[in-house]
C-alpha positions as CSV (number, residue, x, y, z in Angstrom):
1,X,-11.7,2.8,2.8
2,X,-15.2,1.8,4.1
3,X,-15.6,-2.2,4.8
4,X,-17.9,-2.8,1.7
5,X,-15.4,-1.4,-0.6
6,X,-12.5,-3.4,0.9
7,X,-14.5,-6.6,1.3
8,X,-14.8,-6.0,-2.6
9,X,-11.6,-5.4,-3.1
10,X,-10.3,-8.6,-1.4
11,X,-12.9,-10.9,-2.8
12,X,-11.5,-9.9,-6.6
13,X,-8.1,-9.7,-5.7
14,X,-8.5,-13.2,-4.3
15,X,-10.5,-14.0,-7.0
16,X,-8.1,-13.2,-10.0
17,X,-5.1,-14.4,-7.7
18,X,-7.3,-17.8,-8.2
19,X,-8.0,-17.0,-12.2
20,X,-4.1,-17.0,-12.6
21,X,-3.2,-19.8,-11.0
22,X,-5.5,-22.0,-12.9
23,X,-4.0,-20.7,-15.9
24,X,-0.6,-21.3,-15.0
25,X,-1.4,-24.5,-14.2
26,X,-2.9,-25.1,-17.5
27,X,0.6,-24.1,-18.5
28,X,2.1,-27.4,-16.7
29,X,3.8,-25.0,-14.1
30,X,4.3,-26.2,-10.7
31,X,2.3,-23.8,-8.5
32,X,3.1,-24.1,-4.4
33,X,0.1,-24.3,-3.3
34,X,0.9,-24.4,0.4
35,X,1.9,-20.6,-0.2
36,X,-0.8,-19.7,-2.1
37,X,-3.0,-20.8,1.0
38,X,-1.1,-18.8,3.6
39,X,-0.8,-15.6,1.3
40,X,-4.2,-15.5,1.3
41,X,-5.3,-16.4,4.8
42,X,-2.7,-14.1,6.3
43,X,-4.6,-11.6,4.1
44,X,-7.8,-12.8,5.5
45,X,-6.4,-12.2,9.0
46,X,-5.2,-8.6,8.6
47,X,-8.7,-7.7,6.8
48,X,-10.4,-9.1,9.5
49,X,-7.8,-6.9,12.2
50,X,-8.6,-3.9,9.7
51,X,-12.4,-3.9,10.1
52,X,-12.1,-4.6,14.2
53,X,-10.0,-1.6,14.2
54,X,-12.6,0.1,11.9
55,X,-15.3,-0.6,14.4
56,X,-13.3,0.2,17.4
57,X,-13.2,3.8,16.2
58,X,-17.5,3.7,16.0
59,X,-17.8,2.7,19.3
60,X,-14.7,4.2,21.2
């Protein structure tokens, strides 16, 4: 998967992850947010390790 796509990918994922917790809040049920925030940096921090790795194979 080439960065563009994946950075797309991850900004929608992210995005409807978002979209569904509003609406379940909307719902009155109790969303942890303090997961919600490490689910999605821990994904941040293994995109960004994807793309260094991704580059390392340009320039290596």
């Amino acid at each position: 998967m080439d960065p563009i796509t994946f950075g797309t990918v991850l900004i929608g994922s992210a995005g409807g992850s978002l979209l569904v917790v509003t609406a379940l809040e909307k719902m009155n049920i109790t969303i942890n947010e303090g997961m919600i925030k490490l689910v999605l940096e821990t994904v941040k921090f293994g995109g960004i390790l994807w793309f260094i790795n991704h580059i390392s194979k340009i320039f290596f």
